[in-house]
C-alpha positions in Angstrom: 17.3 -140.4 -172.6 19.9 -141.1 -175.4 23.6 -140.6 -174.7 23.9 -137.6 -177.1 20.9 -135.9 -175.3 23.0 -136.8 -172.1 25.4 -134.8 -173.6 23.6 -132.2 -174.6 21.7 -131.5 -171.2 25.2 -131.6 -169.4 26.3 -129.0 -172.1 23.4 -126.7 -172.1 23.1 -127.0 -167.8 27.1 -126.3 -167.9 28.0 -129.9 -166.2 31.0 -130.0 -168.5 33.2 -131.5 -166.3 30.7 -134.3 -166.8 31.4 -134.8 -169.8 33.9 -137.5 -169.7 32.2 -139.4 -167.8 29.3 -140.1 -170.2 29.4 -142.5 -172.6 30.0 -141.7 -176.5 27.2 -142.4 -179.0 27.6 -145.2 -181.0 25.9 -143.1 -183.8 24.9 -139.3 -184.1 23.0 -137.2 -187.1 25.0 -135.6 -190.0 24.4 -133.2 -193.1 25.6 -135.9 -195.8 26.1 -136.4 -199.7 25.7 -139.6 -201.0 28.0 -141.3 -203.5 25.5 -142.8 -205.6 23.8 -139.7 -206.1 26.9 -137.8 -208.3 25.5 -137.6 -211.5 22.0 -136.4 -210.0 22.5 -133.1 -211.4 23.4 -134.0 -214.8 23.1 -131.5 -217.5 22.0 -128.9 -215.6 23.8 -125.7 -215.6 25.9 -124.9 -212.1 23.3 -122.1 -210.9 20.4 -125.0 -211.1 21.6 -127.6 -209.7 19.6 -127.6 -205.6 21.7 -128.3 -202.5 17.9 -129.7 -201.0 18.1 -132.5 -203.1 21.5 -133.4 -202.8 22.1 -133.1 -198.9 20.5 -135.6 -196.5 20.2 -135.6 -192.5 21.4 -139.0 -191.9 22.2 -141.5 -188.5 25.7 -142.2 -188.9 28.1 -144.5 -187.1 30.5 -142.3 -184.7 34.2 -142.8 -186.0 37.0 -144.4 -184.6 38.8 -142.2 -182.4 42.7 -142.1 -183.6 46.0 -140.7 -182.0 46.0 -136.8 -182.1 42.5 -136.6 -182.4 39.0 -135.5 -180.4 36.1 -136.0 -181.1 33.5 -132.7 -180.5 29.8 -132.5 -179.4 28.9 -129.8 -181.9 26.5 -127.1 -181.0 26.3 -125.2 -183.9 28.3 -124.7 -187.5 28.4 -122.7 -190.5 28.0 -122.7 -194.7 31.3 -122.2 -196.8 31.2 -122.6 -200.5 33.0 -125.8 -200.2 29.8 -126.9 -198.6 28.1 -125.3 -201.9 30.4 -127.3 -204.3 30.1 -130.7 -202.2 26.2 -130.7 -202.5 26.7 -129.5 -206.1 29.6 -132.3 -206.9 31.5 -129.6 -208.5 34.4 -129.3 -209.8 34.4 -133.1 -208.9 32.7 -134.9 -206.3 34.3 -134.9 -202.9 34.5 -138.6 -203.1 37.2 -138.6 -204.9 39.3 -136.5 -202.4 38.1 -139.3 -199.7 39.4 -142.3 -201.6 42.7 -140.8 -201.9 43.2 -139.5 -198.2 41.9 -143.3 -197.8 44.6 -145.0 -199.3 46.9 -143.0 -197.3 47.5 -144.9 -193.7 44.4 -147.7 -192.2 43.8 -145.0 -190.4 42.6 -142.7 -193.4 41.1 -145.7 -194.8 37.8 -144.3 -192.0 37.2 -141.1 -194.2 36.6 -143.3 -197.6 33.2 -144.4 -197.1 30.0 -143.9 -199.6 28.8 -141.0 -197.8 30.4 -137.9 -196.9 29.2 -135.9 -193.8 30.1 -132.2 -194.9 31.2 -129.1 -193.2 34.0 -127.0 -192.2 33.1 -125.0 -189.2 32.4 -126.0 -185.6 31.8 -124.7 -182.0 31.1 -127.4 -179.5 32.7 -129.4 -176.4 35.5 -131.8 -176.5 33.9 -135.3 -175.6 37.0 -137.6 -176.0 40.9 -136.9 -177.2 43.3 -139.3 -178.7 46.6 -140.9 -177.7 49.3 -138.0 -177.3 46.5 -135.1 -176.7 47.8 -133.2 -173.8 46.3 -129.6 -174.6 42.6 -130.6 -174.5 40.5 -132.4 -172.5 36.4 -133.5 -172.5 34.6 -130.4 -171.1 36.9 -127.8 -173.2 34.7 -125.4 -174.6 36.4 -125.2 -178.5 36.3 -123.6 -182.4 37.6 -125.7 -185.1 39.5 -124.3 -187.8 39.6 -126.7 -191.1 43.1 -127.4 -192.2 43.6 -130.8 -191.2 47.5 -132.2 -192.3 49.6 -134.7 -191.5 52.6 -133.6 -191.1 55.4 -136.6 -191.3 57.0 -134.6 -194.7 59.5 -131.8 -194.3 57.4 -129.4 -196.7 54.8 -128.0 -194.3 57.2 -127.7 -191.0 57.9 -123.7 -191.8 54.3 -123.2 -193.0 52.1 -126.2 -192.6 49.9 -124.9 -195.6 52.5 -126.6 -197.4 52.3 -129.9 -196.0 52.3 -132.3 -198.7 49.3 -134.4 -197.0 47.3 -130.7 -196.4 43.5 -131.3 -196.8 40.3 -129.4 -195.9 38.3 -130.5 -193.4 34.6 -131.6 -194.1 35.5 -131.0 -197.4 38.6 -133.3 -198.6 37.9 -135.6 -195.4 35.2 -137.0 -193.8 33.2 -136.5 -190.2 32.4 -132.6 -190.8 31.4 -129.7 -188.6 27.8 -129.6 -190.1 26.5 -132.7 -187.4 25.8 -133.3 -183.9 29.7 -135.2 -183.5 32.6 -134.1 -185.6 36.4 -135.7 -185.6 39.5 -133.4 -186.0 42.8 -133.7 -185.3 43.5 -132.1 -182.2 46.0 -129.6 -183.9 42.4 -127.7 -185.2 41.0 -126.6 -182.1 41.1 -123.4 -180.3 39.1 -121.7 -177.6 35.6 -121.0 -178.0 35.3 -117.0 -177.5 33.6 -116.2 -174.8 31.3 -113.6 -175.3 29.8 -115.1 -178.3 26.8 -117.6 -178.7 27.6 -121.3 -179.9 26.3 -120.3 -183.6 28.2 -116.6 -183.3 31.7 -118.4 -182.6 31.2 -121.4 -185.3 30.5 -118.8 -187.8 33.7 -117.4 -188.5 36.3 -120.3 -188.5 36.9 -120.5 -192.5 36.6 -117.6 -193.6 38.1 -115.5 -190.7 40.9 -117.3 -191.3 41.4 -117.5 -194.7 41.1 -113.6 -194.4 43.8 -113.0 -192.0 46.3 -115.1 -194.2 45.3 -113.7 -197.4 45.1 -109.8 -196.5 47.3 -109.4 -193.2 49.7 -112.2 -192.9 53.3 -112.3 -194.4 52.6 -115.3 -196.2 49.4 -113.1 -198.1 49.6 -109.4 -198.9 51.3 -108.2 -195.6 49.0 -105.2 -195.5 50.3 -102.5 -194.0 49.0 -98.9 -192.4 47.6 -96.7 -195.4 47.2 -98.8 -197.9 44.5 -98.6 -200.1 42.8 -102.4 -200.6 39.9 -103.3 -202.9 37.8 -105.8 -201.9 35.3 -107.9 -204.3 32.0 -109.0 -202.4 33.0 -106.6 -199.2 29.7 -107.7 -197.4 30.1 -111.1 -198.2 31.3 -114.4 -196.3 35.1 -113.8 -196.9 34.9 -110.3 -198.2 33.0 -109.0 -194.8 36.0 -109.8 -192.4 38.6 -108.6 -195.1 36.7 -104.9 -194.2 37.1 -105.1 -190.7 40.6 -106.4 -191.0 41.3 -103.4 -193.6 39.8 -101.2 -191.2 41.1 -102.5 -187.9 44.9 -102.5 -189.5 44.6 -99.0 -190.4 44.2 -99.1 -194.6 41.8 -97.9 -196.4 38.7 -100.4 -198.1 37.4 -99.8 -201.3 34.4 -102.1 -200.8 32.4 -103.5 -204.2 29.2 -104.4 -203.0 26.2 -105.3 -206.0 23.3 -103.7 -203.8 22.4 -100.3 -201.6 21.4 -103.1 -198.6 24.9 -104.5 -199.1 26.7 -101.2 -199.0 24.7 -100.2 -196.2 26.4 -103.0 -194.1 29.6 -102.5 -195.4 29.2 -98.4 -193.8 27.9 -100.0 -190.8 31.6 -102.1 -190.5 33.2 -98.8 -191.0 33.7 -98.3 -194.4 33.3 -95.1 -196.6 34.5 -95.8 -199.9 32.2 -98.2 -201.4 31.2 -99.2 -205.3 27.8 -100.4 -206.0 29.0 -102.5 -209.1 25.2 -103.3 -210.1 24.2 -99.0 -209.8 27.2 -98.6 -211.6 26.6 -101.3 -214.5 29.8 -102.6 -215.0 30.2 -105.4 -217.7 33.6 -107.0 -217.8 33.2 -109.6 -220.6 31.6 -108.3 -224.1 30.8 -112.3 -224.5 31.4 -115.3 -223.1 35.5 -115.0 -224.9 35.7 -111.6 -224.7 36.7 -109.3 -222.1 36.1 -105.5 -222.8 39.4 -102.7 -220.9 37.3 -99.9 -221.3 35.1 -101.0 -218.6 38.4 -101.5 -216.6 39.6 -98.1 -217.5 35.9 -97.0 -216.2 36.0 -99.0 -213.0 39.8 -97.8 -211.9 38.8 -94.2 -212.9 35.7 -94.8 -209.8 38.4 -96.1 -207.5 40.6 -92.8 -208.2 37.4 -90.7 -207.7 36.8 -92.2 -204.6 40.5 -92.5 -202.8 41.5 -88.8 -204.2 43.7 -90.2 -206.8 44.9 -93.2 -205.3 45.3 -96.9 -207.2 45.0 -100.4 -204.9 47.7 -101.5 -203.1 46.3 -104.7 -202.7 43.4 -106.4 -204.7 41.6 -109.0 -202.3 40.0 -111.2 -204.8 37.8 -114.2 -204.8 35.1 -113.9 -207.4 38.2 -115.1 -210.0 36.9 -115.0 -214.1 34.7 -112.1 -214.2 36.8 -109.7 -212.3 40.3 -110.8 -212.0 41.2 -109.0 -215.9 39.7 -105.9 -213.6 41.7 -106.7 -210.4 45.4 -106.8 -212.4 44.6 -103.7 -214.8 43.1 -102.3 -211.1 46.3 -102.6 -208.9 48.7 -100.0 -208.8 52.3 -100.2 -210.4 53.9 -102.9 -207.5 50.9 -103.3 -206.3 49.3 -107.5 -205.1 46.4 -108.9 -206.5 46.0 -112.1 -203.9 43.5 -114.5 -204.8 42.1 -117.3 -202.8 39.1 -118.5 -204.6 37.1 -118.6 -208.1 33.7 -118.7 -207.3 32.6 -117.4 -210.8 35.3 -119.5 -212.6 38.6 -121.3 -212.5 40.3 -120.2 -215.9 41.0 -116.5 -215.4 42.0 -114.0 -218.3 44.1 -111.2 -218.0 46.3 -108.6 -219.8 49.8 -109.4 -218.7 51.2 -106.3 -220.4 49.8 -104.7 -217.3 51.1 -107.5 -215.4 54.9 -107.7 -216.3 55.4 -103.9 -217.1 53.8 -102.5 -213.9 55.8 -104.7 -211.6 52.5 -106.4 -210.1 52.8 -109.8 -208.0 49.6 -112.4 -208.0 50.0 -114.2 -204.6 47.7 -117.6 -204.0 46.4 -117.6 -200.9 44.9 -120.9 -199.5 43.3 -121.2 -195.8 45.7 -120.4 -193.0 47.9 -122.5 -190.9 47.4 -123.0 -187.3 49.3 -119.9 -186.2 47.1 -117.7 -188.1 44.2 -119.4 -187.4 44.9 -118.9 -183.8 45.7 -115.3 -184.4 42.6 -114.6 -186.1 40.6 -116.6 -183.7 42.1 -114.4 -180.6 41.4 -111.1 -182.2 37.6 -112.9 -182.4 37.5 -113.6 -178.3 39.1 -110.1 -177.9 36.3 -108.4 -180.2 38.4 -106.6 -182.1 36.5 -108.6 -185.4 33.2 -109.3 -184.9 31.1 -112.5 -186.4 29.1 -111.8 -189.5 26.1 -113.8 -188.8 23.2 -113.0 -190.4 20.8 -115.8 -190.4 21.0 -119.2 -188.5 19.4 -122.7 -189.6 18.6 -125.9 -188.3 20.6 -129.1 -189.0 17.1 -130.2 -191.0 17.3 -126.7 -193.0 21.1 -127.3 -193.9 20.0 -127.4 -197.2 18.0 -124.5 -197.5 20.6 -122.6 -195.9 23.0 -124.0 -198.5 21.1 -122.8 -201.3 21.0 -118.9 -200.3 24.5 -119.0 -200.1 24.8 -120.8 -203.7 22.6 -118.0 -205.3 24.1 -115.5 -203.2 20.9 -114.5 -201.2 22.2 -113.8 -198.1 24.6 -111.7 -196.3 27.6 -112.3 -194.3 27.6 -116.0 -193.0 24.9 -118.6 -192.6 24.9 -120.3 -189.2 23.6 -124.0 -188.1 22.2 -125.0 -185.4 23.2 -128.9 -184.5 23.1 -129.7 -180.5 22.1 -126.4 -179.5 18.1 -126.4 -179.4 18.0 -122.5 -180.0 20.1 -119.3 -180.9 21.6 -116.8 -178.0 23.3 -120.0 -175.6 26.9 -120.5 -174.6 28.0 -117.1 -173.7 30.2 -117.0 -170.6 31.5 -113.2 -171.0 28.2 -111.3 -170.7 30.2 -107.9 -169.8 32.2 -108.2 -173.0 29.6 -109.1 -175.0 27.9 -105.8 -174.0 30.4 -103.9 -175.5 30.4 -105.3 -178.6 26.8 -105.7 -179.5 26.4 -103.8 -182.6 29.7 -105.1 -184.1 28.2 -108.7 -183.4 24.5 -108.0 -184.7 26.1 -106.0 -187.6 24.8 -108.3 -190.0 21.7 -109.7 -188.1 18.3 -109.7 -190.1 20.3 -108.2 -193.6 
């Protein structure tokens, strides 16, 4: 028996206070891109380049354990779109984020290496911590969130999101969640929830997160009771907990949604007030330079219809080129567009006129700091927000699984399996978990 399956057997049999007691594998499996491969895709358009031919299950060499650090046994993980844009080397390849974290400390120098083992979700067991770890131990049952800083600057001591050395985990460093061993610093753990299986609680990390700062926290739109918030791709990844935050936080969702399956999730969250954007055949851009405001005019009039008359309060936006000319002309006079991604383009367009004369405020929203992390996490293990998964994978399939989420054919998020042998394992809160069971299987089979 290998030392990983040693570790796996004490996991699955709940020996964890075994756990530091067994050795560490010298080496363990990981999702990886190589650097030799970064012009593989050349020429091809974005939506044809294939994560299957790009990602590769490799043996790699188990990293040097550092001060303020753990290494994790990981039992299962999840598929952002920085896992998307990694495989598809775009907007540059990641390599280039890992040579200049490298030349930061010899200690960073571990992360710049000619293959990059992705991901940027985890739930799994603490096998070892660092010097100067005092809140963990081997045996902890954890979640990783993905914002991985340094910290010796004064710019990210009010908000580390700030920090001037502020990277993304398994996606501006090395030794990701999507493997059967992942290194973080010790500041990105958090409990595992309880009532939720191993892929269930590695599922929302990223985007749960990312969520909470962008719609509910001071440093995003500080939603408040009442207000009316739009949100782009409402069943979606990032767009699926903005609902249930919208919902849980008393305002009122005005979901956009391109399909009847998809709205019929989002009424399953909660939600009432929902857009089909596909039924209703909105088109933006006349041409690839032009955008066209009477299909603005066309898709605030809808909104009005739907909230008696009402404008957005708050835009949650994330698509970026095609809609954000919609989301500023959308917003009501003082009202927040708050953006967090571009997943259909970087270079946005927009009136300003409706901008500057209607008192509007665009607020950038990356990740979350630990706080918020932690906040979001809690409201997770007290099911007051439920995972979204609605598929899982194996380690093996991490490619398949990446390529529904780049051509958007799934729902929710898109789970990995990694030391776990199967779905349903690693709930401890069986009572809870009963109470929440359609909330957790919302998005199960869609």
């Amino acid at each position: 028996m290998s030392h990983l399956d040693e570790i796996q057997q004490a996991i699955l049999n709940g020996r964890l206070d075994a756990i530091a007691e067994l050795p560490v594998p010298e080496s363990y499996r990981g999702v990886t891109v190589h650097a030799d491969e970064v012009d593989m895709f050349e020429g091809l358009e974005s939506r044809d380049k294939d994560p299957r031919r790009s990602l590769h299950v490799d043996d790699v060499p188990t990293p040097e354990l550092g001060p303020g650090e753990a290494l994790v046994a990981v039992m299962a993980s999840a598929i952002n779109y920085n896992t998307v844009w990694t495989s598809i080397f775009e907007p540059i390849p990641t390599f280039k984020f890992l040579r200049k974290y490298g030349k930061l400390s010899p200690l960073a120098k571990r992360h710049d290496l000619p293959y990059h083992v992705v991901g940027s979700d985890l739930s799994g067991v603490v096998l070892r911590t660092g010097a100067g770890v005092h809140n963990w131990k081997p045996g902890d049952e954890v979640v990783a969130h993905c914002l991985n800083v340094e910290l010796e600057g004064p710019d990210g001591h009010n908000d580390t999101m700030l920090d001037t050395e502020q990277r993304i985990w398994g996606f501006e460093t090395n030794f990701g969640g999507l493997a059967e061993i992942a290194l973080v610093k010790a500041n990105q753990l958090m409990p595992k929830p309880a009532h939720l299986t191993w892929e269930e609680s590695a599922s929302p990390g990223l985007v749960n997160s990312t969520a909470y700062r962008q719609l509910v926290s001071r440093n995003g739109a500080d939603m408040k009771q009442g207000d009316v918030v739009l949100i782009w791709g409402a069943s979606g990844g990032l767009g699926s907990y903005a609902t249930q935050y919208a919902l849980n936080g008393g305002a009122i969702p005005v979901c956009v949604v391109s399909s009847p399956e998809k709205a019929e999730i989002c009424r399953k969250l909660g939600a009432e007030l929902i857009i089909d954007r596909t039924a209703e055949g909105y088109k933006f851009w006349k041409n690839e330079n032009e955008q066209d405001p009477k299909e603005w005019q066309r898709f605030g009039a809808k909104i009005r219809e739907l909230t008696g008359g009402e404008d957005p309060d708050i835009v949650f936006e994330h698509p970026g080129r095609e809609t954000f000319g919609a989301s500023v002309y959308a917003a009501r006079k003082g009202g927040t567009i708050v953006t967090c991604a571009s997943t259909s383009g970087y270079m946005h367009q927009y009136d300003n006129r409706y901008l500057w004369m209607n008192l509007k405020r665009i607020i950038g929203s990356h990740f979350a700091n630990y706080r918020e992390s932690w906040e979001a996490n809690r409201l997770i293990a007290k099911g007051l927000i439920h995972p979204t998964l609605s598929k899982t994978y194996s380690l093996e399939e991490t490619g398949q699984a990446a390529l529904d989420v780049h051509r958007n054919a799934h729902q929710g998020k898109v789970g990995v399996l990694a030391l776990a042998p199967e779905e349903g394992l690693g709930v401890r809160d069986e009572e809870l978990r009963a109470k929440h069971l359609d909330g957790i299987n919302a998005f199960r089979g869609a």
